[in-house]
N, C-alpha and C positions, 0 to 999 in steps of 0.2 A: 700391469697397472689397469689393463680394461679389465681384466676380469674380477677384481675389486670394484669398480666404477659398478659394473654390469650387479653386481652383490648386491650392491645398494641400492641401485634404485630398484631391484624386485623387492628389498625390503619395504622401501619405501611406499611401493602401490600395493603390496600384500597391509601394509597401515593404514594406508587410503580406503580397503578395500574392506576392512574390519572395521572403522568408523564409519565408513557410508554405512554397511548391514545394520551398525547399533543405531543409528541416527535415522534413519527408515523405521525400524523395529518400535524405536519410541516414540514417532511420527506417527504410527499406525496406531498403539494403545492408546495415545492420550489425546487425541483430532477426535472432534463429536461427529462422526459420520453415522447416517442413514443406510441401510443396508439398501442395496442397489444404487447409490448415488458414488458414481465414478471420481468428480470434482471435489476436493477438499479445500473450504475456504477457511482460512485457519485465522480471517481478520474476526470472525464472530466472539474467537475463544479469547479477544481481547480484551484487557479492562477498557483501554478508552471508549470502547463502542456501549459499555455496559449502560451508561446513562444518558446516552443522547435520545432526543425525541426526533421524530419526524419533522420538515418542515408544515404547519399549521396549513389550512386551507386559503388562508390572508395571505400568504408568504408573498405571494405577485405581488403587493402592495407595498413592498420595500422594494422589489427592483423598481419598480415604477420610480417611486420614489427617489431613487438615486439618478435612474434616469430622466426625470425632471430637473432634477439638482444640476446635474452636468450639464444639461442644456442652457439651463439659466447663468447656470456660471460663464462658459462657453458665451451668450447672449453677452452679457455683463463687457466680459474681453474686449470682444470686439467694438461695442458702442464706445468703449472707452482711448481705443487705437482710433478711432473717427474722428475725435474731438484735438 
């Protein structure tokens, strides 16, 4: 019975071990790497990045923004817990 068991699982990571090789193998043709660049960042080769902008040079102006809001809200609260 173990020597069945034992069968199997080298079948098993002999499968493991041919999906890693092809899975690597197609990792490697279709990643837009730079020659000499070690690091592959594979979030570029996505669509959702395809049309985002950068945040604008204003961007500070909505955090601000929110954080004024919260404080007034915040302000608001408590005047109201006084009364």
């Amino acid at each position: 019975m173990g020597v069945i068991v034992n069968k199997e699982n080298e079948k098993d990571n002999e499968l493991t071990r041919r999906i890693d090789a092809d899975l690597r193998a197609k990792m490697s043709s279709t990643s837009k790497t730079e020659k000499g660049k070690k690091d592959v960042d594979l979030a570029e080769d996505t669509d959702y990045v395809k049309d985002l902008k950068k945040t604008g040079k204003y961007g500070w102006v909505w955090i601000l923004l929110v954080v004024f809001t919260l404080i007034l809200l915040i302000a608001l609260g408590m005047s109201f817990q006084n009364k």
